[in-house]
PAFI-430338 format. One record per residue: residue number from 0; residue in one letter; x, y, z of N, C-alpha, C in turn. Coordinates in Angstrom, 1 decimal, always signed. Atoms other than C-alpha are relative to their C-alpha. Example, Ala and Ser with C-alpha at 12.3 -4.5 7.8 and 13.67 -1.06 7.14 Angstrom:
- 0 | A | +0.9 | -1.2 | +0.0 | +12.3 | -4.5 | +7.8 | +0.9 | +1.2 | +0.0
- 1 | S | -0.9 | -1.1 | +0.0 | +13.7 | -1.1 | +7.1 | -0.8 | +1.1 | +0.8
***
This chain:
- 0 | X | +0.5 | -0.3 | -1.3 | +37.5 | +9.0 | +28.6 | -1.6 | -0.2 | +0.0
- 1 | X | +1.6 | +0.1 | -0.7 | +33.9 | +8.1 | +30.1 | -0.2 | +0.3 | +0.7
- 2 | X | +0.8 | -0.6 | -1.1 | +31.4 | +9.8 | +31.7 | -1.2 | -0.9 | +0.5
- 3 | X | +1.2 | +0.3 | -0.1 | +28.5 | +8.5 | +33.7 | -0.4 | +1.1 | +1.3
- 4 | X | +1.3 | -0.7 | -0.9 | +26.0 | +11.2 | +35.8 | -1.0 | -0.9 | +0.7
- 5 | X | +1.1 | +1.1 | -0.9 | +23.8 | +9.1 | +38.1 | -1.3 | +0.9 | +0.0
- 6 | X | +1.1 | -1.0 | +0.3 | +21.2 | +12.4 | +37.9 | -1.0 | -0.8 | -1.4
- 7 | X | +0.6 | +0.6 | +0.9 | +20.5 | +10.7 | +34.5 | -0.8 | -1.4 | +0.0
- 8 | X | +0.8 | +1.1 | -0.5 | +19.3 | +7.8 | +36.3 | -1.1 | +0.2 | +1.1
- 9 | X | +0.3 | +0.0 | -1.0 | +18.7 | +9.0 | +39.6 | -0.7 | +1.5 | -0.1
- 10 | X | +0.1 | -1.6 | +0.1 | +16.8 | +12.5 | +39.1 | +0.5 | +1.0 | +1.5
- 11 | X | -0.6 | -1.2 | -1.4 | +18.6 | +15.1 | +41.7 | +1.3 | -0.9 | +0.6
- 12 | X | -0.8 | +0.4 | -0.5 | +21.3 | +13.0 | +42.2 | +1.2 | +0.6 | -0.4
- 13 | X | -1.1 | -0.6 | +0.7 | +24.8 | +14.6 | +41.8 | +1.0 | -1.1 | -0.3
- 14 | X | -1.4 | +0.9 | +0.7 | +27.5 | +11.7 | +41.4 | -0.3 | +0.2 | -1.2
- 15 | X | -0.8 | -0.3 | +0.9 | +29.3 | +12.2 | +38.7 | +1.2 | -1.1 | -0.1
- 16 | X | -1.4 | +0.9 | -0.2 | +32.2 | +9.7 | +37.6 | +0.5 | +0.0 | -1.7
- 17 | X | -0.5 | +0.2 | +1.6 | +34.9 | +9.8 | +34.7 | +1.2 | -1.2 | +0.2
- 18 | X | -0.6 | +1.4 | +0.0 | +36.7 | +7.0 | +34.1 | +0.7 | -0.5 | -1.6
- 19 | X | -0.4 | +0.2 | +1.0 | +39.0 | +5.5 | +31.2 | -0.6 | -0.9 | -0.5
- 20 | X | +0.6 | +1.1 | +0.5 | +36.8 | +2.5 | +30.6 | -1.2 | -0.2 | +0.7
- 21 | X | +1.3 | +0.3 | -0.4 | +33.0 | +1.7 | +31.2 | +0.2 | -1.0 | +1.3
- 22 | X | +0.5 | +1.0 | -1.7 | +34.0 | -1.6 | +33.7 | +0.4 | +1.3 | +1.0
- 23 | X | -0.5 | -1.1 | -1.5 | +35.6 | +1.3 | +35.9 | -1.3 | +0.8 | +0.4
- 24 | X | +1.2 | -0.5 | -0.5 | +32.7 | +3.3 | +35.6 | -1.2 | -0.6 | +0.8
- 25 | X | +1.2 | +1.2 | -0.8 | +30.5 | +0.3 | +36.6 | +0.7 | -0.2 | +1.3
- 26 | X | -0.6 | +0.2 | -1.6 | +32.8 | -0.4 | +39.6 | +0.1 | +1.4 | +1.0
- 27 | X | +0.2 | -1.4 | -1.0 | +32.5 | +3.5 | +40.9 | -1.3 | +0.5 | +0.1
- 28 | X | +1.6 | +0.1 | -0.2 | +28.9 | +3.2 | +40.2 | -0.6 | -1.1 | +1.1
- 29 | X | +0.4 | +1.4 | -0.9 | +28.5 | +0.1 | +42.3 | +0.3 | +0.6 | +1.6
- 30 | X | -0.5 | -0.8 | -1.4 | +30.4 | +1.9 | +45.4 | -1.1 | +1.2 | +0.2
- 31 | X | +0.8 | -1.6 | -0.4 | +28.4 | +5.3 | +44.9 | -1.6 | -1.0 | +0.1
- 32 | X | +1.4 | +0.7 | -0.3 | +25.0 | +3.0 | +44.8 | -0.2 | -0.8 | +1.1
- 33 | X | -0.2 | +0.9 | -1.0 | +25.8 | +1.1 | +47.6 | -0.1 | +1.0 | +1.1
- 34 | X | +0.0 | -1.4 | -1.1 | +26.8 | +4.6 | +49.5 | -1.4 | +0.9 | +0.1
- 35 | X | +0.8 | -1.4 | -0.3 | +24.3 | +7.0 | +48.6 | -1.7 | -0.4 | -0.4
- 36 | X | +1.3 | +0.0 | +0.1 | +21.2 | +4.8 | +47.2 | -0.1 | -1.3 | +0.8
- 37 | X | +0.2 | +1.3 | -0.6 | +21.6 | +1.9 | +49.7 | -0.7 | -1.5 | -1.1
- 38 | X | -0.8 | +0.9 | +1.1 | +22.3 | -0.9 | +46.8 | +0.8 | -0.6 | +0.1
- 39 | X | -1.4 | +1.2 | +0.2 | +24.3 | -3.6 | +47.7 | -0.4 | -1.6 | -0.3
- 40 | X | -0.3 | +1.0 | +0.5 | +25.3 | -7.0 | +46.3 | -1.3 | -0.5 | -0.8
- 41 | X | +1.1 | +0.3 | +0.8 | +21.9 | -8.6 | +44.7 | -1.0 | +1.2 | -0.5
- 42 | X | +0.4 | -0.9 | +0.2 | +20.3 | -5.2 | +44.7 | +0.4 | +0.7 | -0.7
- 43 | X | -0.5 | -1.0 | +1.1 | +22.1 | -3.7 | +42.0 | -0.1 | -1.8 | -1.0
- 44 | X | +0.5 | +0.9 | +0.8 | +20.6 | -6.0 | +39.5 | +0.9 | +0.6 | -1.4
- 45 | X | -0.5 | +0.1 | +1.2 | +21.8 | -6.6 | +36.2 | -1.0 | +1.3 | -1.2
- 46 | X | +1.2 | -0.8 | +0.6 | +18.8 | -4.5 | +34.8 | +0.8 | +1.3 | +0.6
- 47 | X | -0.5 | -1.4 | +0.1 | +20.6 | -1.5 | +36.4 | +1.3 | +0.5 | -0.4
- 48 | X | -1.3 | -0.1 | +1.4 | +23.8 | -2.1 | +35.0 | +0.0 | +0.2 | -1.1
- 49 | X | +0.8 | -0.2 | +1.3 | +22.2 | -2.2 | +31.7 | -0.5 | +1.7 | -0.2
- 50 | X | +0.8 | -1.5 | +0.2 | +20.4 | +1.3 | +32.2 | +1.0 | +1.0 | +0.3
- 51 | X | -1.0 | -1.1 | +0.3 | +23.9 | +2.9 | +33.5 | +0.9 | -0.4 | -1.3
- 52 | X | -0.6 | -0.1 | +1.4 | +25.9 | +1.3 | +30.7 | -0.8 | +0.7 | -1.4
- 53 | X | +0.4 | -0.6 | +1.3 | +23.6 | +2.7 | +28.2 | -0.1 | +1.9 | +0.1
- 54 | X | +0.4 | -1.9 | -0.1 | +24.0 | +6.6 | +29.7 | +1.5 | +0.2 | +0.4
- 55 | X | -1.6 | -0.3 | -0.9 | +27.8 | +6.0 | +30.2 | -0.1 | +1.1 | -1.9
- 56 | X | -0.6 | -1.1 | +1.4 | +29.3 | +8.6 | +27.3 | +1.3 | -0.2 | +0.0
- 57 | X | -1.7 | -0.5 | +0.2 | +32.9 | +9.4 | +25.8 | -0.3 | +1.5 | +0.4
- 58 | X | -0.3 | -1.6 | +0.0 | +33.8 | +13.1 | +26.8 | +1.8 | +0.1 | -0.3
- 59 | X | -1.2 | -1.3 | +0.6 | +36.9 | +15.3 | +25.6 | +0.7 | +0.0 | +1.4
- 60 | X | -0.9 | -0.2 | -1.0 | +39.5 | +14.9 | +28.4 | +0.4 | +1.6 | +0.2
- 61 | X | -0.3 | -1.3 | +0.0 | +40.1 | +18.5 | +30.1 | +1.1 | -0.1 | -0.1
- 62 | X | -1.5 | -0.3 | +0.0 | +43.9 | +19.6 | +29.3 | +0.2 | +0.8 | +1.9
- 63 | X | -0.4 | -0.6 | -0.7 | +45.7 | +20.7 | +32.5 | +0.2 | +1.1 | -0.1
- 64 | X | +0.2 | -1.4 | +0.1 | +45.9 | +24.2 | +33.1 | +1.7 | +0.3 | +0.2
***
């Protein structure tokens, strides 16, 4: 599982996204940047792909309760 925090990019931002594979993360990051930091199509540059893929993480899947 993968995590990416957009806070780690964006200071004060809360998106949050977990995901089984980084492209997913990059395609739920592309939507939430598009929505919440007005970011669409050439404006989400390759330079910022780069800076989320490098703060994406593995985390420990929570067990169901």
């Amino acid at each position: 599982m993968k995590q990416f925090d957009c806070a780690d990019l964006v200071p004060g931002c809360v998106g949050s996204f977990r995901a089984a594979t980084a492209d997913e993360i990059i395609a739920l990051g592309r939507v939430h940047a598009a929505i919440h930091h007005d970011l669409h199509g050439e404006d989400y540059t390759p330079e910022i792909e780069a800076a989320v893929r490098s703060l994406i993480r593995d985390v420990t899947p929570v067990a169901a309760a």
